[in-house]
ZAMARGU-4260 file (C-alpha; in steps of 0.2 Angstrom, whole numbers, plus 5000, padded with zeros to 4 digits):
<rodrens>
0) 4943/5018/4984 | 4957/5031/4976 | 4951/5048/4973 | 4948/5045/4954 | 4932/5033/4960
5) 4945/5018/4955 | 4948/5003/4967 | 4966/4996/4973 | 4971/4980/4977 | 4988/4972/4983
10) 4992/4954/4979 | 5002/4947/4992 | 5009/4932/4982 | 5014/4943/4965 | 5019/4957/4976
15) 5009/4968/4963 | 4997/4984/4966 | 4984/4984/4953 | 4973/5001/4950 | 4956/4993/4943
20) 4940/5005/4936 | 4922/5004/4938 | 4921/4992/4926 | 4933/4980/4934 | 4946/4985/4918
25) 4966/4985/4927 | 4969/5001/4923 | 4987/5000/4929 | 4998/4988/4938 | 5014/4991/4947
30) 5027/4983/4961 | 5044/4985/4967 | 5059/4976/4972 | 5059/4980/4989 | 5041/4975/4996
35) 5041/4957/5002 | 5023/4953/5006 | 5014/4968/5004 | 4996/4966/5014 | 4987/4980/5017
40) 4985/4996/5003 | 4978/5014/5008 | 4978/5029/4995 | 4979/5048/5003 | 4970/5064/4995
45) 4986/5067/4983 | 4984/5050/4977 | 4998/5042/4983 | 4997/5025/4986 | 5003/5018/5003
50) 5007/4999/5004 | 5010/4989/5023 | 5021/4976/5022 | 5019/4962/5035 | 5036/4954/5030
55) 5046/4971/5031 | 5036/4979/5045 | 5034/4996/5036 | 5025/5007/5028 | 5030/5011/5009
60) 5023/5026/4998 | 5023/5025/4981 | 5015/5041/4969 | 5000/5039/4958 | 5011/5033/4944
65) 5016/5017/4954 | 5036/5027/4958 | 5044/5022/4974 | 5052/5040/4976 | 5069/5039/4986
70) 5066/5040/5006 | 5047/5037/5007 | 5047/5025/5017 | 5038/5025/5036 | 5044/5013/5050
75) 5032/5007/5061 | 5031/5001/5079 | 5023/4983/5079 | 5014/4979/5096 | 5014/4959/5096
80) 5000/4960/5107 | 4987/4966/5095 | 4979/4960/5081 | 4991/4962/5063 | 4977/4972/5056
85) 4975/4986/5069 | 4993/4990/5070 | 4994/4993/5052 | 4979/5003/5055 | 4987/5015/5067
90) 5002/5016/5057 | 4991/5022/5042 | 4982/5034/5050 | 4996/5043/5059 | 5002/5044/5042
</rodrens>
């Protein structure tokens, strides 16, 4: 849940992060040329939203307006022993 009580969700195939509002309304959608399959969403207190991308094996941060700002990108170690889900885990929250 973002901090304005709404509700994000990525869409691997489409590659597109939607904001959606209590009342399931989109009240935005945005993507970016450089994510490549986008799988796990988190949105920190200032409302930036941070995608995980399996394919790129990083993390990207984009602001509350859907921007990709220039150098917000955070590289992650992937353990290949673990489940893909816990590593992106850790990596979100040594964010």
């Amino acid at each position: 849940m973002a901090p304005a009580g709404t509700l994000m969700t990525t869409n691997w195939r489409t590659k597109l992060i939607t904001e959606i509002d209590r009342e399931g309304k989109v009240v935005k959608q945005f993507t970016s040329p450089e994510l490549n399959h986008p799988a796990l969403i988190a949105v920190n207190n200032r409302s930036d939203v941070i995608v995980a991308d399996n394919e790129a094996k990083c993390l990207f941060v984009f602001d509350n307006t859907g921007r990709y700002p220039s150098g917000l990108i955070m590289a992650c170690v992937i353990d290949d022993d673990r489940e893909l889900g816990a590593q992106w885990l850790d990596c979100l929250y040594s964010f």
